[in-house]
KELUMDREN-936802 format. One record per residue (C-alpha): x, y, z. Coordinates in steps of 0.25 Angstrom, whole numbers, padded with zeros to 4 digits. Layout:
N
(rec (X,Y,Z)),
...
***
This chain:
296
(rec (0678,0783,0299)),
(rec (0674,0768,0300)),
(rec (0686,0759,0292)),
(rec (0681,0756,0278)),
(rec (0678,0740,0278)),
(rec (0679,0733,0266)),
(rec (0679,0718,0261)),
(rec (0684,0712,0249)),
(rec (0680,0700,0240)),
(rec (0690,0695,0231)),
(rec (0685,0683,0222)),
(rec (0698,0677,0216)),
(rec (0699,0665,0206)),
(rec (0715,0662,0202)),
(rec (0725,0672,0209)),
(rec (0735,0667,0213)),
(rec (0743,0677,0206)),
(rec (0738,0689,0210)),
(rec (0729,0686,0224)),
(rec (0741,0687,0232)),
(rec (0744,0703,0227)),
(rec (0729,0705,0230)),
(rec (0730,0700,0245)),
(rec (0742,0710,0246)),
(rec (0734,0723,0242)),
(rec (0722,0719,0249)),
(rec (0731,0715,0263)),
(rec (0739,0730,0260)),
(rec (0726,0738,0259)),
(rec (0725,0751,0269)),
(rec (0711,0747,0272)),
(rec (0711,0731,0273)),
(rec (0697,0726,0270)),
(rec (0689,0720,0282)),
(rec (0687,0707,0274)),
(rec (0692,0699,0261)),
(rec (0686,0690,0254)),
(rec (0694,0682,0243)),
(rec (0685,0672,0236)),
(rec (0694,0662,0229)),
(rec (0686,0657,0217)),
(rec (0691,0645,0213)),
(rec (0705,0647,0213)),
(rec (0715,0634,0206)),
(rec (0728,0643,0209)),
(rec (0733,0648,0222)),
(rec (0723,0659,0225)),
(rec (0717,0653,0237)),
(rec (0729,0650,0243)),
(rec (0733,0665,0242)),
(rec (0719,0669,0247)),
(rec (0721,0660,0259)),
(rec (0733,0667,0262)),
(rec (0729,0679,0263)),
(rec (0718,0675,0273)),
(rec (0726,0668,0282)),
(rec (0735,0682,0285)),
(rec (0722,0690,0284)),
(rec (0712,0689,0290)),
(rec (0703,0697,0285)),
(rec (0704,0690,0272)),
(rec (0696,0677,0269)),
(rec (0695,0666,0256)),
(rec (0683,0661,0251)),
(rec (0687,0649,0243)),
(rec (0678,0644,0231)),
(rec (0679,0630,0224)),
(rec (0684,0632,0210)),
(rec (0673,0632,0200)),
(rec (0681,0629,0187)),
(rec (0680,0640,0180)),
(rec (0682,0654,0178)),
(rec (0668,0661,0179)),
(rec (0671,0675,0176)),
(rec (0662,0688,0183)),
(rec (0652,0675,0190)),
(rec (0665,0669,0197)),
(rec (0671,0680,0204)),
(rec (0657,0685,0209)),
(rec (0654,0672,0215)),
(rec (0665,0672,0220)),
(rec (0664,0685,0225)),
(rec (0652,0683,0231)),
(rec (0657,0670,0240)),
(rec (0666,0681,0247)),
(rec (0655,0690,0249)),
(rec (0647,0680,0256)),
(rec (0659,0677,0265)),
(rec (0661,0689,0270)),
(rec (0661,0693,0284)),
(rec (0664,0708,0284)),
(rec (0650,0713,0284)),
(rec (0652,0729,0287)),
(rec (0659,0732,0275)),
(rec (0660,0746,0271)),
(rec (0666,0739,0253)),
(rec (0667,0727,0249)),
(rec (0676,0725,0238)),
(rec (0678,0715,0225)),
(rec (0694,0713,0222)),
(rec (0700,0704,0213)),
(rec (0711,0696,0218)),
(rec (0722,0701,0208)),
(rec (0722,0715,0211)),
(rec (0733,0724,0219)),
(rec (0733,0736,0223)),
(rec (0737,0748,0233)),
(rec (0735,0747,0248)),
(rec (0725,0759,0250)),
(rec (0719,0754,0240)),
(rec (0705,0751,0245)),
(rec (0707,0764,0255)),
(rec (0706,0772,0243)),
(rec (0694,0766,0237)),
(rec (0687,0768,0250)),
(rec (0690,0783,0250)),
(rec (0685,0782,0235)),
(rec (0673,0777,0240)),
(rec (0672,0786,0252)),
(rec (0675,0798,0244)),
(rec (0661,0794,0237)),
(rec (0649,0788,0246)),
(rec (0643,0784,0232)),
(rec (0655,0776,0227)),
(rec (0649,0760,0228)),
(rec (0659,0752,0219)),
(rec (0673,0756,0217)),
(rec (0688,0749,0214)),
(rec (0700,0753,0208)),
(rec (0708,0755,0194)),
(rec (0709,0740,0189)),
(rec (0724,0741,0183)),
(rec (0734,0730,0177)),
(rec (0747,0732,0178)),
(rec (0756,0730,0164)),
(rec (0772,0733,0163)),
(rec (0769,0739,0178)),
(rec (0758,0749,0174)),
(rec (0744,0748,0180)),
(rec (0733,0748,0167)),
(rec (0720,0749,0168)),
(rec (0714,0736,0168)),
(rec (0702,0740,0159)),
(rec (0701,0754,0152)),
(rec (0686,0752,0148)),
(rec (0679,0752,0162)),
(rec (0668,0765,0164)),
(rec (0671,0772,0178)),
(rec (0661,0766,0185)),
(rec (0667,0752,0185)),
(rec (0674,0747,0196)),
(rec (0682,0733,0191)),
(rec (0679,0720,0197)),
(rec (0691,0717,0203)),
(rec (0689,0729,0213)),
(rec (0677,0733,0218)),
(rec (0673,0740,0231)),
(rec (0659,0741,0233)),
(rec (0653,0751,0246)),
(rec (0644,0743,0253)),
(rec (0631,0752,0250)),
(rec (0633,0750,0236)),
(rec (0635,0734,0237)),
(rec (0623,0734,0245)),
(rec (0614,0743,0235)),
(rec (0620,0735,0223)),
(rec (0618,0722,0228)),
(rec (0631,0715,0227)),
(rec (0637,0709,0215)),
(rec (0630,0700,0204)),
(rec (0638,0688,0202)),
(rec (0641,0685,0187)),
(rec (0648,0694,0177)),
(rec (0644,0708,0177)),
(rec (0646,0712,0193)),
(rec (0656,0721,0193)),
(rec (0647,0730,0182)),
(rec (0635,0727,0187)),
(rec (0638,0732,0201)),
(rec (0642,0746,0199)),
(rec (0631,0748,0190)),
(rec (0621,0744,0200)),
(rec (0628,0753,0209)),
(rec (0629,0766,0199)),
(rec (0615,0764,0197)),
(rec (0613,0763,0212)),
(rec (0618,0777,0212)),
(rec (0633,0773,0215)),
(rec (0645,0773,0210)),
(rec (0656,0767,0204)),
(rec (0669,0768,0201)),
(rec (0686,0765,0198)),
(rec (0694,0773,0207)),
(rec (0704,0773,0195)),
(rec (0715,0779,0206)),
(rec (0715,0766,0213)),
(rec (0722,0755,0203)),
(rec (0723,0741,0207)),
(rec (0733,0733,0199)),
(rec (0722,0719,0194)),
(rec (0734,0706,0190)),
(rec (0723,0700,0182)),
(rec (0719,0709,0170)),
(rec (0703,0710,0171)),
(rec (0698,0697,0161)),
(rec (0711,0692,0160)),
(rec (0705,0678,0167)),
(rec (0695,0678,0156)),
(rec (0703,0680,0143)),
(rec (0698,0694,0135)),
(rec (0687,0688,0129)),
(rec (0680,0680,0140)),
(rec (0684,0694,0148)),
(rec (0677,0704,0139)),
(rec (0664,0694,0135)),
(rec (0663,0693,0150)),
(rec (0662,0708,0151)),
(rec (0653,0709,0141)),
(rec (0644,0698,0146)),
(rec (0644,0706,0160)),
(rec (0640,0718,0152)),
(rec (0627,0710,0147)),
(rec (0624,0704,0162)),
(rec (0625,0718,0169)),
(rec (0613,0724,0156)),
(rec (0621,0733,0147)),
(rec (0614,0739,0136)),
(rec (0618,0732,0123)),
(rec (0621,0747,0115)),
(rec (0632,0750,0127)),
(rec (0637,0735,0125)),
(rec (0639,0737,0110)),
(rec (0645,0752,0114)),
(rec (0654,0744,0124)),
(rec (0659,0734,0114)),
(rec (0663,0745,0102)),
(rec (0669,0753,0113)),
(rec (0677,0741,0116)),
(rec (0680,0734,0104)),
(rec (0691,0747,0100)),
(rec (0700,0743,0113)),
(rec (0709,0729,0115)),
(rec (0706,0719,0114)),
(rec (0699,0725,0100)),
(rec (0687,0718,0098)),
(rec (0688,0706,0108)),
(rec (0681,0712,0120)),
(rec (0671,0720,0111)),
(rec (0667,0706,0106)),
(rec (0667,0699,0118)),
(rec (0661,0710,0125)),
(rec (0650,0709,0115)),
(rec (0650,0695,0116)),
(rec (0648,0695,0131)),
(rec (0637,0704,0130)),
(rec (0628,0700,0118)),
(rec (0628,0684,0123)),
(rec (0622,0688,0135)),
(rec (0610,0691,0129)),
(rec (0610,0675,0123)),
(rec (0615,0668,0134)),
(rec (0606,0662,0145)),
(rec (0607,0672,0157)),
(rec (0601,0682,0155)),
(rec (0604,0695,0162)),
(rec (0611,0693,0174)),
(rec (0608,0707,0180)),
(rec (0592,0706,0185)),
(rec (0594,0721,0188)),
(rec (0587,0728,0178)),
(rec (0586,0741,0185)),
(rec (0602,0740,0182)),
(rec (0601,0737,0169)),
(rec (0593,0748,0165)),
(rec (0602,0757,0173)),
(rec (0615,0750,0167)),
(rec (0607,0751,0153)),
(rec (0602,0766,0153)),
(rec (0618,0771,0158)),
(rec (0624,0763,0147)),
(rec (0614,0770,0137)),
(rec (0615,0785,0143)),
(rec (0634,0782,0139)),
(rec (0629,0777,0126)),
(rec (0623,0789,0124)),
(rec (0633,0798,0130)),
(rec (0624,0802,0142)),
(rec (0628,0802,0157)),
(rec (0630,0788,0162)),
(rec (0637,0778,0171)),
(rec (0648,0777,0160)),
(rec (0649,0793,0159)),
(rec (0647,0798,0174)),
(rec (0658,0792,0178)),
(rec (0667,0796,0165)),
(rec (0665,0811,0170)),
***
């Protein structure tokens, strides 16, 4: 059996404090990936530097440097970003490629046992561990609200046929939704291997402050085509959990001006949107769907 060969793209913005744990897990890793891309966007503190270490004792590690644009552009930034790695890379037999954020730790067979999750199943195209936090030395989920089939940004591994049949990644708000829905319509799937933790420094929005980080996700909802009744389902559902009534409204706020400002749909796949739209209407009405095959 050939050696699985895989190539990261880390896009970081501003980690100084937490890059240098991630160079640690990634260096400790039973499977070393054949290539690692980490794009610094911008950075004003000592992230670069720290990337440039890294480098300089591996060589399988490179640094893309990006001039700083003077501002945080969240969802648009980090793909762009990402993007700049992918055009650098010079691995081009990859078996996965994987998106990981620059503030995550984790354990050193880590990605050896995702790859055995992925060839435990040939029709596995996206997965990534259990985003945790870790309070008073306890790891907590970082978000109790995501359905099964989502994989968190800050770690995805894509398989190369799925990459390939999904197109790559669109580069605003929305990518890491509307990825796995493109591939779970493309008969794949998707999914968290919830035995797999990874301990992310930064809690998920915390950059953003709650509301810019919950009208953003509502906004992502609008640009990937969800169907206004599941939105409106969505924001109830949500506004009987912390913060109370803050993220409903700024979900519903990032949502509803969608419609009024001037881009329009980001998404030109209307093939995708009907799918997305018909799944979110069948869990509306209790019927078997994306959000309920993967609940069983």
């Amino acid at each position: 059996m050939n050696p699985v060969r895989y190539v990261i793209i880390t896009p970081v913005r501003n980690e100084e404090a937490h890059l240098g744990k991630t160079v640690d897990s990634v260096v400790s890793q039973t499977i070393r990936p054949a290539e690692w891309i980490i794009v610094d966007d911008g950075s004003s503190d000592r992230t670069g530097k720290i990337a440039d270490a890294a480098a300089a004792r591996h060589g399988w590690i490179r640094v893309v440097h990006r001039a700083d644009r003077g501002f945080r552009k969240a969802g648009g930034g980090v793909m762009e970003a990402f993007h700049d790695g992918l055009r650098q890379l010079r691995t081009g037999d990859w078996d996965f490629l994987a998106k990981l954020d620059g503030d995550l730790t984790f354990a050193a067979d880590y990605f050896e046992k995702c790859f055995g999750r992925f060839d435990a199943n040939p029709k596995l195209g996206i997965g990534g561990g259990l985003v945790c936090n870790e309070v008073a030395g306890q790891q907590v989920l970082d978000s109790k609200d995501d359905p099964k089939f989502h994989v968190r940004g800050a770690t995805k591994i894509y398989r190369r046929a799925c990459w390939n049949a999904i197109g790559g990644l669109i580069q605003t708000t929305g990518w890491d939704t509307m990825d796995e829905l493109k591939a779970n319509m493309l008969g794949w799937k998707t999914c968290t291997f919830p035995e797999l933790p990874l301990v992310h420094h930064r809690k998920s929005g915390e950059a953003d402050g709650c509301w810019r980080n919950w009208f953003k996700n509502g906004r992502a909802n609008y640009i990937v085509g969800y169907h206004p009744l599941f939105m409106l389902g969505k924001c109830v559902k949500r506004a009987f959990r912390r913060p109370y009534g803050v993220a409903s409204l700024a979900l519903g706020c990032g949502f509803v001006t969608g419609y009024f400002s001037r881009a329009p749909l980001r998404v030109a796949d209307r093939e995708l949107i009907r799918y997305l739209r018909g799944e979110q209407l069948r869990a509306l009405l209790g019927r078997k769907c994306l959000w309920k095959a993967y609940e069983q």
